[in-house]
N, C-alpha and C positions, 0 to 999 in steps of 0.2 A: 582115708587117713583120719586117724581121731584127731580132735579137738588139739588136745597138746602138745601131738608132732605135729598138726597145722602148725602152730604158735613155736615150737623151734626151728621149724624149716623157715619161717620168718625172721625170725632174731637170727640165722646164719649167714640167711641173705645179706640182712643189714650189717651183719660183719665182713662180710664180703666185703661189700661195695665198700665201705670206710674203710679196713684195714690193707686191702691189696687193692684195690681198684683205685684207692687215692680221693674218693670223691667227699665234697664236705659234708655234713650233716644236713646241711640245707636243703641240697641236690637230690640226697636223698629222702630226705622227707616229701621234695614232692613228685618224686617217681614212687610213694606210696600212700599217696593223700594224708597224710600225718602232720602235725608238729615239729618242729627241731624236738622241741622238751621232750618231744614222746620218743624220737630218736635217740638222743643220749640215755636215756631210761631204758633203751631195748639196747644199747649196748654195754650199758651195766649189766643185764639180765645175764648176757650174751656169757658174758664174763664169769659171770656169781654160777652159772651150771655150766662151766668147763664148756663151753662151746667154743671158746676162744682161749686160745693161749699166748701169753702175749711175754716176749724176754725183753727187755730192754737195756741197751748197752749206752749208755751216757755218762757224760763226766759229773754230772750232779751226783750228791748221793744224799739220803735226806733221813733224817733221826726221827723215827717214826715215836719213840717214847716219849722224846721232848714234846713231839706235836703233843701228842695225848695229855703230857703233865701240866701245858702251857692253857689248853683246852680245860682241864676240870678243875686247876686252882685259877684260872681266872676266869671261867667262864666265856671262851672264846667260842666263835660260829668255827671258825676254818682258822688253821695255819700250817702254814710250810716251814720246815729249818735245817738250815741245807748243813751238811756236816764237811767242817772245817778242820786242818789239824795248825797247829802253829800258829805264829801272827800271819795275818793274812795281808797283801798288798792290796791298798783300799780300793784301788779301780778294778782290781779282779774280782774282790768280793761285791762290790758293785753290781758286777755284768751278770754273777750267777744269780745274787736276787731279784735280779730283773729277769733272768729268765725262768725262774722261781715261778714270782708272782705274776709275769706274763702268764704262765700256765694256769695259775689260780682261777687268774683272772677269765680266762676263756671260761673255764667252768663253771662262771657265775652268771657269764651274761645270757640274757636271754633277747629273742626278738622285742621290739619297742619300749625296751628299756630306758632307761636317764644314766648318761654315767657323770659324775661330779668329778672333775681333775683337780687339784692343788698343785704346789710346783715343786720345784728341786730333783738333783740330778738323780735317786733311786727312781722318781717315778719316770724320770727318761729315760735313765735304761731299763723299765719295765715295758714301756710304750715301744720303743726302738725293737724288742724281742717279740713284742708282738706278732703273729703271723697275719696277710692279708686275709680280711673273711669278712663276704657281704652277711654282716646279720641286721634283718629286713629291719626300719623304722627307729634307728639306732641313734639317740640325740645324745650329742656329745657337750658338759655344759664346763663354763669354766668358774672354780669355785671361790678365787681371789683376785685380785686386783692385778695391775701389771706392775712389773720390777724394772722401776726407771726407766729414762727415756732412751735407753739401748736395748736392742733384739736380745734375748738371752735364750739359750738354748734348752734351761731348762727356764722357763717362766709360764706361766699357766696358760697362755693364750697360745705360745706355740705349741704347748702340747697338746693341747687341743686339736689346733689341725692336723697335729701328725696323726692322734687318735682318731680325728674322722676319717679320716683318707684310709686308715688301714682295714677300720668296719666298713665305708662306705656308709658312715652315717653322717651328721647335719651338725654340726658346731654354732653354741652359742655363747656368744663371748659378752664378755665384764670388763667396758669399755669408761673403764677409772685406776686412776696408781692403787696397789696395793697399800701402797703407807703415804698419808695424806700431811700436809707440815702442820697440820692440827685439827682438834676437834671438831671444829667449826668449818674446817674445808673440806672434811672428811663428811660431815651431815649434811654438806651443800649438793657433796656428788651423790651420796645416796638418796637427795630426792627426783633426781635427774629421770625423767621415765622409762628410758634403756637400761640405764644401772637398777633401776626398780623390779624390772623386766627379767633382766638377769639374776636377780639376787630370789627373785620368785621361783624363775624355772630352778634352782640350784636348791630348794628346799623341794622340789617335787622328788629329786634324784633317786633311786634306787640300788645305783650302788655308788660307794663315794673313794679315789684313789689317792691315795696320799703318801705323803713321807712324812719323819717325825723330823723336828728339828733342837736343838740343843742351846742351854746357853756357856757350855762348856766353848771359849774363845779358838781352842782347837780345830773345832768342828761345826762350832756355829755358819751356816751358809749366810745367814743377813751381814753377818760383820765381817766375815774374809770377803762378801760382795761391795764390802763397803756401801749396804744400805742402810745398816745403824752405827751410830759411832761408839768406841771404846765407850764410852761416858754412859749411851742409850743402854747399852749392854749390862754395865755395872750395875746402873737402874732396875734392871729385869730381875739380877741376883739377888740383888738386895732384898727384892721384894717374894724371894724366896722362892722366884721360876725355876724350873729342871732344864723343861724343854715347853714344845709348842707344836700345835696342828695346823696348818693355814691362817699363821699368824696368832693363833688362841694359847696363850702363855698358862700355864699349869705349876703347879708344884708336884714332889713325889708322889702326891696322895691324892692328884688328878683335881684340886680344889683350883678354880681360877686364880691367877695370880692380881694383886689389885691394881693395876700400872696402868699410865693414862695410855700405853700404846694403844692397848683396844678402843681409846676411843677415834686412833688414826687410822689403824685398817680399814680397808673396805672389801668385803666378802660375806657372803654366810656367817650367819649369828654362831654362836655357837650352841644354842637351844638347839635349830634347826639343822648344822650338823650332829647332832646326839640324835636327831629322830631318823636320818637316813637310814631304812633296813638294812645295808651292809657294806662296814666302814673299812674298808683294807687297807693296810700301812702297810711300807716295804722299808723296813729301817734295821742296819744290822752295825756292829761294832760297837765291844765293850762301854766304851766311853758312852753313849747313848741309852744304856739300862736303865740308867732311872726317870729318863724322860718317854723309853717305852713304857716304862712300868704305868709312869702315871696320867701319858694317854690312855692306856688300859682303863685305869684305875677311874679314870673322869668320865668314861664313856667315848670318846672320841672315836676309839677305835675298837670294834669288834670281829676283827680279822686279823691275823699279825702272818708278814714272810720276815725272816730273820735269819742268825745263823746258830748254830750250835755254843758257841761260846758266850754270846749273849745274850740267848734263850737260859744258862746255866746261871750267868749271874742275875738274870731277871726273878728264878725262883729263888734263889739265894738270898736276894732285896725282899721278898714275900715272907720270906719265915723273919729274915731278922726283924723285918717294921713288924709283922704278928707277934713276936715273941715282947717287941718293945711296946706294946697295943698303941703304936701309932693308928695302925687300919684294921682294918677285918679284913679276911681274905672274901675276894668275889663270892 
């Protein structure tokens, strides 16, 4: 047998055993002394020379042109956009970008990875879609502070354990309120040596998951959680916010906004969130365009899952502020 049917009778095998035999990547990797990385690369191969045929029947269905428009006018690493018809009911559009970005997100992680969590309900119902899968040395960190003194089901500490338990990987938590009653309380807990600890590993991350948030009162989660009052909120607009990444207040054009919250939060700078190699947000509905736009726009995030309708008004926001030379395009 030459050289290159050696090397496809291999990449068939490996389709085998993952596509019909059900076994994970891992498993097989080492019933072949390999990689996972070199696994998923042999079953792209597998793929790209018709060795595998693969149909797929699921209620997702996803706008492959958006992806690409959203990718070269902003310079995105990755995105998914699920296509939508109509106004959609917010918890269903919810559940599909979390199983969206659940999928993304398998695709990026690799063994002994960092992954960075932020909070709010798309990244839990990303996390909750997740499938169980030991991937070896898998440190799970958390990138904000905690949301008052009640359990919350989407607040960064529990998602964190939900995320470890599903890799089987090791959580490291950020054991301070997310919004501190001032500056000064807020610099006492960040010199704490656990909060130090935490706020370290959280700049090591490699990949960072988040959701976007709004200061549109509709849809703002701080203020319908009753963690910022009408009044903090008006503050934010005033000061010309859109929206926010783990607390990091922005305007359209992704410029920080100047507002003493950030001197209350406790998380990740936002330098050190900009440096993480790969920032995924799972943020979908119209009302929220301009605050994707201008996490884009700041750096915060260089992965977006979203949906079709507000992947449309997103480039829409792009040509008007270009045409208005508010910004440049990415």
């Amino acid at each position: 047998m030459d050289k290159q049917a050696s090397r496809d009778e291999l990449l068939a095998f490996v389709a085998e055993k993952y596509y019909q035999d059900d076994l994970r990547q891992t498993d097989i990797a080492e019933m072949i002394n390999l990689t996972r990385s070199a696994v998923s690369r042999m079953l792209t191969e597998a793929r790209e020379k018709e060795l595998v045929e693969i149909i797929i029947h699921h209620p997702l269905q996803y706008d492959h042109d958006l992806e690409k428009r959203l990718i070269t006018e902003l310079n995105l690493q990755h995105t998914s956009v699920i296509a939508i018809q109509g106004q959609p009911d917010q918890d269903d559009l919810k559940n599909k970008l979390g199983k969206a970005a659940s999928r993304l997100l398998t695709s990026l992680i690799e063994p002994g990875q960092k992954i960075g969590i932020g909070w709010g309900t798309s990244v839990q119902a990303t996390i909750e879609m997740l499938e169980k899968n030991h991937v070896r040395g898998t440190h799970i960190i958390q990138l904000v502070g905690v949301l008052g003194a009640s359990k919350h089901s989407y607040s960064a500490q529990t998602l964190v354990d939900q995320m470890a338990q599903k890799l089987d990987g090791e959580g490291t938590y950020l054991y301070a309120p997310f919004i501190a009653e001032n500056g000064q309380t807020a610099s006492s807990f960040m010199k704490d040596p656990t909060v130090e600890q935490a706020i370290a590993s959280g700049r090591e991350c490699d990949i960072a998951l988040m959701g976007i948030g709004t200061t549109n009162p509709d849809f703002c989660s701080l203020y319908k959680g009753n963690h910022i009052s009408l009044q903090g909120l008006q503050t934010l607009q005033a000061a010309g916010a859109v929206g926010d990444v783990c607390g990091i207040y922005f305007d359209v054009e992704g410029k920080l906004s100047p507002v003493d919250f950030h001197k209350r939060r406790i998380g990740v700078s936002s330098s050190s969130l900009q440096n993480i190699p790969s920032r995924l947000a799972v943020a979908g509905w119209i009302d929220k365009s301009e605050a994707i736009l201008g996490a884009i726009l700041g750096g915060f995030v260089n992965s977006l899952v979203t949906d079709n309708l507000t992947a449309l008004r997103i480039l829409e926001l792009v040509e008007t502020h270009s045409q208005q030379g508010k910004f440049n395009q990415t």
